[in-house]
C-alpha atoms as one frame of an Amber mdcrd trajectory, in Angstrom:
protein
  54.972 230.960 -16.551  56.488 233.274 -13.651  53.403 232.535 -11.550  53.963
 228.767 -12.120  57.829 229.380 -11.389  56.674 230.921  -7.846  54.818 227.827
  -7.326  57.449 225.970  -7.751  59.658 227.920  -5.528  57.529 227.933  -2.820
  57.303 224.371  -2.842  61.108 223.764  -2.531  61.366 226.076   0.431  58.261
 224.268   2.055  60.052 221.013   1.661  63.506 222.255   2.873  61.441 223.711
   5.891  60.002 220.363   6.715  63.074 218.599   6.343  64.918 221.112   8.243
  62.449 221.137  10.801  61.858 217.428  11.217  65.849 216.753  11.303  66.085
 219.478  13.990  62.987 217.446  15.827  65.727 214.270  15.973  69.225 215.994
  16.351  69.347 218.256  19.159  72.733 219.486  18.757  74.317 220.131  22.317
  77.245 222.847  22.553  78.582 225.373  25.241  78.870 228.663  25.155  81.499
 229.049  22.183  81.627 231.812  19.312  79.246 230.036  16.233  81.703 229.170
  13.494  79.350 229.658  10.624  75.821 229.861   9.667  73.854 227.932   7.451
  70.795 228.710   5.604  68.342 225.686   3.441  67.704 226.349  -0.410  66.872
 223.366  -3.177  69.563 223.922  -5.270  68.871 221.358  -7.674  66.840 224.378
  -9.622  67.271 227.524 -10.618  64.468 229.840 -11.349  64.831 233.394 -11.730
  63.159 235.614  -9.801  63.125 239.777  -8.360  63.376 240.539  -4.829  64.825
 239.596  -1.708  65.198 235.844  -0.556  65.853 234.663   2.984  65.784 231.304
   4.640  63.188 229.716   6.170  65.509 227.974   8.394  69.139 228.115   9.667
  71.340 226.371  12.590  74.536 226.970  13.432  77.041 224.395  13.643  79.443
 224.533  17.089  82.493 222.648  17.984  81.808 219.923  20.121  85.302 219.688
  21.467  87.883 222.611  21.587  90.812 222.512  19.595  92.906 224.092  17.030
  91.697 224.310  13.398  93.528 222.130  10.607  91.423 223.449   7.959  87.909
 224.489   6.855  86.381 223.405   3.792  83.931 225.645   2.980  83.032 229.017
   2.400  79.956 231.406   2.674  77.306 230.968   0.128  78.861 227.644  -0.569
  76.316 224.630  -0.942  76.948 221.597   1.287  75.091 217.925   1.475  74.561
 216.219   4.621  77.781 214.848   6.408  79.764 217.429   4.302  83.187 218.127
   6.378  82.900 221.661   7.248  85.742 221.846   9.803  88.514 219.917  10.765
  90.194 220.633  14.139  93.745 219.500  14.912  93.421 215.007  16.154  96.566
 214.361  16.075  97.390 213.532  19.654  94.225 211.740  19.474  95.486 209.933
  16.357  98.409 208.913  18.188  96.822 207.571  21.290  93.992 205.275  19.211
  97.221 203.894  16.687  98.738 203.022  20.643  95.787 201.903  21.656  94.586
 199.677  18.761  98.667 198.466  18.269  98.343 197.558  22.173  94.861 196.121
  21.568  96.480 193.910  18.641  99.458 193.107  20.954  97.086 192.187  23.729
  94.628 189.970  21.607  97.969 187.915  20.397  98.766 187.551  23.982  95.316
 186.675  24.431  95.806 183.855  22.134  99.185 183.021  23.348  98.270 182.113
  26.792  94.736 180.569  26.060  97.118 178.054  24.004  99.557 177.982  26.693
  97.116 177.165  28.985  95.040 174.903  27.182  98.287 173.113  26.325  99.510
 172.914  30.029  95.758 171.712  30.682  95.797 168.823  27.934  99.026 167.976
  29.722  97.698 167.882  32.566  94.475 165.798  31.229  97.389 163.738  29.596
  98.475 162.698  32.835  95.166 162.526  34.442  94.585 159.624  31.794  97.615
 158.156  31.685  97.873 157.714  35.601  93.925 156.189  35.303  95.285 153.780
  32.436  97.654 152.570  35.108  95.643 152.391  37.678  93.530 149.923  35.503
  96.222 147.916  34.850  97.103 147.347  38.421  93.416 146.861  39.368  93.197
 144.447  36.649  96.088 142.660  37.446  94.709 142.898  41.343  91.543 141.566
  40.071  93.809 138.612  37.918  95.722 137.918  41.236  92.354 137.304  43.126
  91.377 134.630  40.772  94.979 133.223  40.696  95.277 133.436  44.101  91.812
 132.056  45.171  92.761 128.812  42.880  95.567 128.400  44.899  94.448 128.649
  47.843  91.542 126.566  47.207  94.062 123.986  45.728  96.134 124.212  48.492
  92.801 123.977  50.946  91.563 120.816  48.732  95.293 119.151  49.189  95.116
 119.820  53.165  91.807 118.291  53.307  92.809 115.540  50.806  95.262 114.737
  53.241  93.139 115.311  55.924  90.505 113.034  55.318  93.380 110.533  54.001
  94.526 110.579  57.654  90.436 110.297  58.846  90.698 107.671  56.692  93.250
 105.815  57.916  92.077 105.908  61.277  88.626 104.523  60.543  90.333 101.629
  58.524  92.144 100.849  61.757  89.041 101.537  63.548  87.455  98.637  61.336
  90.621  96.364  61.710  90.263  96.631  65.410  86.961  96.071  65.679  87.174
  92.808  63.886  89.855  91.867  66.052  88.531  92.894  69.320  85.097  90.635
  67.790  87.416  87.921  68.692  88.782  88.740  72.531  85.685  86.630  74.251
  86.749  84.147  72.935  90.769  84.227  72.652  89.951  85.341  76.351  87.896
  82.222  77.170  90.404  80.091  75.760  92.945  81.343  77.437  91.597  80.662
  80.700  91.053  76.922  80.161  93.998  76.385  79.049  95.006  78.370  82.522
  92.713  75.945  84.001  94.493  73.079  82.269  97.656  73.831  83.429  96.994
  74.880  86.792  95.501  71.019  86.955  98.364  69.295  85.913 100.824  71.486
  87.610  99.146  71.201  91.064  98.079  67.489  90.599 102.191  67.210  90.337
 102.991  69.324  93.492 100.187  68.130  95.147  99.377  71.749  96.141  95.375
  71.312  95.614  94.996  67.719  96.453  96.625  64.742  94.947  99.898  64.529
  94.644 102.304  62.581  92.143 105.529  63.786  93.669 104.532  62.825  97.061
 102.637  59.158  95.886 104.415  58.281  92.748 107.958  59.592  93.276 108.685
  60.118  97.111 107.351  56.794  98.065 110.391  55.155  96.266 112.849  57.889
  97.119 111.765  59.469 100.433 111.065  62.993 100.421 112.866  65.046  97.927
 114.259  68.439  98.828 115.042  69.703  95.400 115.567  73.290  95.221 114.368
  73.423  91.304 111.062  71.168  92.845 110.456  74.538  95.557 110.937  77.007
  93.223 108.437  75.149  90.781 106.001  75.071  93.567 106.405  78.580  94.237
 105.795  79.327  91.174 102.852  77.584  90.595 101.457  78.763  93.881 101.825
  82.543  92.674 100.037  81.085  89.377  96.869  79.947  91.391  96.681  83.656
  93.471  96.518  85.273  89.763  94.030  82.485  88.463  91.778  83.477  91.504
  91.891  87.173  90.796  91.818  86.335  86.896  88.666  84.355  87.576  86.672
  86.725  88.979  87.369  88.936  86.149  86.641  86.524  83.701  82.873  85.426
  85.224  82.417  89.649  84.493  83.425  89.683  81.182  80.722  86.473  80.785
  78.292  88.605  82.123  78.474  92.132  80.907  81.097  91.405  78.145  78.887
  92.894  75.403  78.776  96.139  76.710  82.361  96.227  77.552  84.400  99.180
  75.502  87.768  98.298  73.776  89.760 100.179  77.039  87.865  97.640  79.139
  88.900  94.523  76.687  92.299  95.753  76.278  92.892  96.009  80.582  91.263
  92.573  80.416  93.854  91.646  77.843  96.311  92.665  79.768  95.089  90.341
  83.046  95.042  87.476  80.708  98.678  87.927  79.047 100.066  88.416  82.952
  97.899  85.666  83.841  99.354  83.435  80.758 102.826  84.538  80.903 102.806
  83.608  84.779 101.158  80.500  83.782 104.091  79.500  81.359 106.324  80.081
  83.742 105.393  77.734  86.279 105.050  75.330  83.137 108.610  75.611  82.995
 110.003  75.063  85.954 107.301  72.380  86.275 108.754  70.927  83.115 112.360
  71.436  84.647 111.920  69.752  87.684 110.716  66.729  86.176 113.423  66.711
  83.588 115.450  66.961  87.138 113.464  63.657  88.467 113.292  61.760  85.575
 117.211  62.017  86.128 116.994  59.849  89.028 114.687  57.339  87.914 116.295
  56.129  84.561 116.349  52.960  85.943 112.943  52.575  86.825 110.880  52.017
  83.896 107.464  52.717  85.880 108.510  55.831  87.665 109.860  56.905  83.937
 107.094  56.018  82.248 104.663  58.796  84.862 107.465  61.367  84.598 107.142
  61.180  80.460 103.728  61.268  80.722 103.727  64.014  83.066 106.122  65.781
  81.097 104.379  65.372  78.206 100.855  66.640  79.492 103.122  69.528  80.703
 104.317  70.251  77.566 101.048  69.787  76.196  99.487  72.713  78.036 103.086
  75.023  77.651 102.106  74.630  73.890  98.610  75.445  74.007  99.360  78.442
  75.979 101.782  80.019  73.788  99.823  79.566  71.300  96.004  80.871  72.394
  94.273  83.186  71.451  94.636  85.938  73.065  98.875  85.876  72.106  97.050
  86.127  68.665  95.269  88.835  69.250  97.999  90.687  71.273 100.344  90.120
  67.794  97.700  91.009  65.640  96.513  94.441  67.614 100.403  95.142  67.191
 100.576  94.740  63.646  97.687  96.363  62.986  98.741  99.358  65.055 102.203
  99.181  63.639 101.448  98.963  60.246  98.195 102.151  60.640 101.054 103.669
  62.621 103.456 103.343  59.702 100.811 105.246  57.405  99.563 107.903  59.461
 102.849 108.788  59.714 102.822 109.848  55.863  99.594 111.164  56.220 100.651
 112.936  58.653 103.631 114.255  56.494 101.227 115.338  54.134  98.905 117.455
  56.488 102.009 118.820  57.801 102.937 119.385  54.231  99.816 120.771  53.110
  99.118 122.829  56.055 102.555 124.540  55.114 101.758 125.151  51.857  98.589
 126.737  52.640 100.208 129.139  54.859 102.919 129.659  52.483  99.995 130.290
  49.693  98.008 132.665  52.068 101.206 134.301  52.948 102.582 135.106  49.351
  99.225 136.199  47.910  98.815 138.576  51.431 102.076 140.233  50.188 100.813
 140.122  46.491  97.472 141.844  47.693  99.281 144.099  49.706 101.919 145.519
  46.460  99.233 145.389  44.249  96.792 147.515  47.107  99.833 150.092  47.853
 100.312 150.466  44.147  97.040 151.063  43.899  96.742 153.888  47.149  99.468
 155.283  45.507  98.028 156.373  41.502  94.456 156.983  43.596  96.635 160.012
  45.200  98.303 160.749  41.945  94.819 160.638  40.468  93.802 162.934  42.426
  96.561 165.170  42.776  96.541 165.227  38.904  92.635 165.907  39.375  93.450
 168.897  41.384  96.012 170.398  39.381  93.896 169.839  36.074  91.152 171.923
  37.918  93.683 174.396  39.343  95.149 175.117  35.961  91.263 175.623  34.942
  91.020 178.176  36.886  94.158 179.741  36.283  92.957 179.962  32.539  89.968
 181.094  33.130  90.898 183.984  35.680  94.753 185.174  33.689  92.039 185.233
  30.198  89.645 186.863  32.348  92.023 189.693  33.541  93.895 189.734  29.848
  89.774 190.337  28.852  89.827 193.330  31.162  92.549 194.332  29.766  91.204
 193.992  25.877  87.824 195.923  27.280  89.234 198.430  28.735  91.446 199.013
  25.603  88.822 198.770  23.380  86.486 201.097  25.461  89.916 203.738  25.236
  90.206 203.262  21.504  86.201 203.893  21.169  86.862 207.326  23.063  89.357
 208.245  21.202  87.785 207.584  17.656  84.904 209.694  18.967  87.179 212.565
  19.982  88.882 212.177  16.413  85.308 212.071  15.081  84.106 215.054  17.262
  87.174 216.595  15.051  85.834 216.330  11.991  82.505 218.870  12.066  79.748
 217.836   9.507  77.002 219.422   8.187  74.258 218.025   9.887  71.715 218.711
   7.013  72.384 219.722   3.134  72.446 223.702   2.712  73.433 227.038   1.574
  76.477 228.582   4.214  75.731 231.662   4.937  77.715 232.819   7.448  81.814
 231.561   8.689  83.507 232.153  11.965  86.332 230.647  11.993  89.685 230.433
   9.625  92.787 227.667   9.858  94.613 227.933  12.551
C-alpha cells in the first residue's frame, strides 16, 4: 500500500513536470532586471498521500512585474495553492483607469459624432441629389415642351408655306388663264388684221375717187363742172387728210404682205406692234372719213336744188358712211376691246392674288419669326438648367468627397482612440499579475504598498 502510494506520487509530479515544462516551452515570460516577487513551486494537490522525508519541486518560475508600479494588494501567500490565471498581484492602474474611461467616453463621443455627420452629410447629399433631380425633371419639361413646340411650330409653318404657295400658284394660275384668253384672242388678229385693211382699202377708194387724188374725180367731174372750181377750206383739209391716210396705207401695206407671209411664226409682241399700225392706220382712216363726210354735207348744201348733183352727193355720202361704219366696227377694234378686258379683268384678280402672296408671305415670316423667338426661350431655358445640372452635379460630387474625407479623418480619429484605449487596457492588464500555471507558492517578495 505505501509502495503503491509512491507510485502514485511519482506520477503526479511527472505530470506537473510535463505540464510545467511544456507551458514554459509556449510562454516565455520576458522581464528586466527587477527583484522576483515570489516563487512558485508545482504539486497535484488534488491528493494527499502521506509520506516521510523531504519533498522538493520538480519545477519552479518566478513571476516578475511586467510594468513598474506601486502595489495595491497581493493575494497570496507562501505555501498557498494557486490555479492558472490566479491574481497574485495587483499594482496600483488607476491613472491608467482614468485615461481608458477618457478614452473609451471620447471614443463613445467620437462614434456619435461619427454618426452625426455621416447623417449630416448624407442628408446635405440627398439634398443635393434632390436638386440634381428636380433641376433634370425640369429640364424635361422644357425639352418636352421644346420638342411640342417643334411639332407645333413645323405645322405652322408648313401651313403657312402651303397658304403662300396656295396663293402662289393661285396667282400662276391666273396668269396662265390669261395666257389662254389671249391666245384665243390673238388666234383671231390675222384676220381682224386682214379685215381691217380692206376696209382701209375701201375707204381709201371712195375717199380718193371723191378728191380725185388717185385718178377719177367726182368733185372735179360731177360737182365743179356745174359750179366752177370750189375752194372750200373743209374740201382741203379733207384732202389733206386723206392724203396723210394713203402715206400710212403705203407703209401699213408693206407690213401687212409680212404678216401674210411669216404671220405664223410671229410672237404676240410682234402682233400687238402690228396692232398698233392697224389701229393708227384705222383711226387715221376714220378721220379722213369724216371730214370726207363733212365736206359733202358742206356740198350737198349748195346743190339742194339740183336733184342729180343731190342724188351723187347722197350716194357718196352714203358709201362714205358705209365704210366709217365698217371701220369702227372691224375687227381688230374688237380685239383691241377685248385684249383690254381681258387684261383688266386678270388685272383685277391678280391684284387679290397678289394680296394674298403678300399676305401669306407675311405670315410666314411672322410664323418663322415667333417660333425663332419660341426656339430661342425654350433653348436659353434649356442652357440654363444644363449649367444648373451640372453645377448641382458638381456639388453632389463635392459633398461626396467631403463625406468621405471629414468620416475618413473622424475614422482616424476613432483608430487612433481605439488603438490608445487597447494600450491602456493592456497596461491595466499588465497590472493585474497572474499565475501563469496552477501551483504551490513558495516563496513572496513583495508586500502592499
Amino acid at each position: 500500500m505505501f509502495i503503491k502510494k509512491i507510485l502514485v506520487l511519482f506520477s503526479i509530479f511527472a505530470i506537473i513536470i510535463v505540464v510545467l515544462h511544456s507551458r514554459n516551452q509556449e510562454e516565455k515570460v520576458a522581464y528586466t532586471f527587477t527583484p522576483p516577487l515570489f516563487t512558485l513551486s508545482g504539486v497535484a494537490y488534488d491528493s494527499e498521500i502521506s509520506l516521510s522525508g523531504i519533498v522538493a519541486a520538480s519545477q519552479e518560475v518566478t513571476v516578475k512585474a511586467e510594468v513598474g508600479g506601486v502595489v495595491d494588494g497581493v493575494q497570496i501567500y507562501a505555501g498557498d495553492s494557486v490555479q492558472t490565471g490566479d491574481v497574485l498581484v495587483q499594482l496600483n492602474a488607476d491613472d491608467e483607469s482614468v485615461l481608458y474611461t477618457g478614452a473609451m467616453g471620447q471614443l463613445s463621443a467620437l462614434d456619435s459624432f461619427y454618426a452625426a455627420q455621416q447623417k449630416a452629410s448624407t442628408n446635405r447629399i440627398d439634398v443635393l441629389s434632390d436638386a440634381i433631380d428636380i433641376t433634370r425633371n425640369q429640364y424635361d419639361i422644357i425639352l418636352a415642351q421644346q420638342k411640342n413646340l417643334d411639332v407645333r411650330l413645323q405645322a405652322q409653318e408648313a401651313e403657312a408655306a402651303v397658304a403662300r404657295m396656295t396663293a402662289v400658284v393661285s396667282v400662276e394660275e391666273i396668269e396662265r388663264q390669261r395666257a389662254i384668253a389671249l391666245d384665243a384672242l390673238y388666234g383671231h388678229v390675222p384676220d381682224a388684221v386682214r379685215a381691217s385693211y380692206i376696209v382701209s382699202t375701201d375707204a381709201l377708194n371712195e375717199m380718193n375717187k371723191i378728191f380725185g387724188i388717185d385718178g377719177y374725180s367726182v368733185y372735179e367731174y360731177d360737182f365743179e363742172r356745174y359750179l366752177g372750181t370750189l375752194d372750200s377750206n373743209t374740201k382741203n383739209i379733207a384732202i389733206e387728210h386723206v392724203r396723210k391716210t394713203n402715206d400710212l396705207y403705203d407703209t401699213f401695206g408693206s407690213l401687212y404682205n409680212t404678216m401674210t407671209i411669216d404671220g405664223d411664226g410671229y410672237t404676240r409682241d410682234q402682233w400687238d406692234a402690228l396692232l398698233g399700225e392697224t389701229e393708227t392706220l384705222l383711226l387715221s382712216v376714220q378721220e379722213s372719213l369724216k371730214f370726207t363726210r363733212f365736206t359733202l354735207d358742206a356740198t350737198l348744201s349748195i346743190f339742194q336744188d339740183v336733184e342729180d348733183m343731190k342724188s351723187i352727193i347722197i350716194s357718196q355720202g352714203a358709201a362714205v358712211q358705209g365704210v366709217l361704219l365698217s371701220s369702227e366696227n372691224t375687227g381688230v377694234r374688237a380685239v383691241l376691246l377685248e385684249k383690254t378686258r381681258i387684261n383688266e379683268t386678270f388685272d383685277s384678280q391678280l391684284r387679290i392674288a397678289q394680296t394674298a402672296v403678300e399676305s401669306a408671305n407675311t405670315r410666314v415670316e411672322t410664323v418663322f419669326a415667333a417660333s425663332e423667338i419660341e426656339r430661342t426661350k425654350l433653348q436659353g431655358e434649356l442652357d440654363v438648367l444644363a449649367k444648373q445640372i451640372s453645377q448641382a452635379e458638381q456639388s453632389f460630387h463635392m459633398g461626396e468627397q467631403e463625406q468621405v474625407s471629414a468620416l475618413a479623418q473622424i475614422s482616424v480619429q476613432i483608430r487612433q482612440l481605439e488603438a490608445n484605449a487597447r494600450g491602456t487596457a493592456l497596461r491595466m492588464d499588465d497590472a493585474r499579475i497572474t499565475a501563469p500555471f496552477g501551483g504551490i507558492v513558495t516563496e513572496r517578495f513583495v508586500d502592499q504598498g
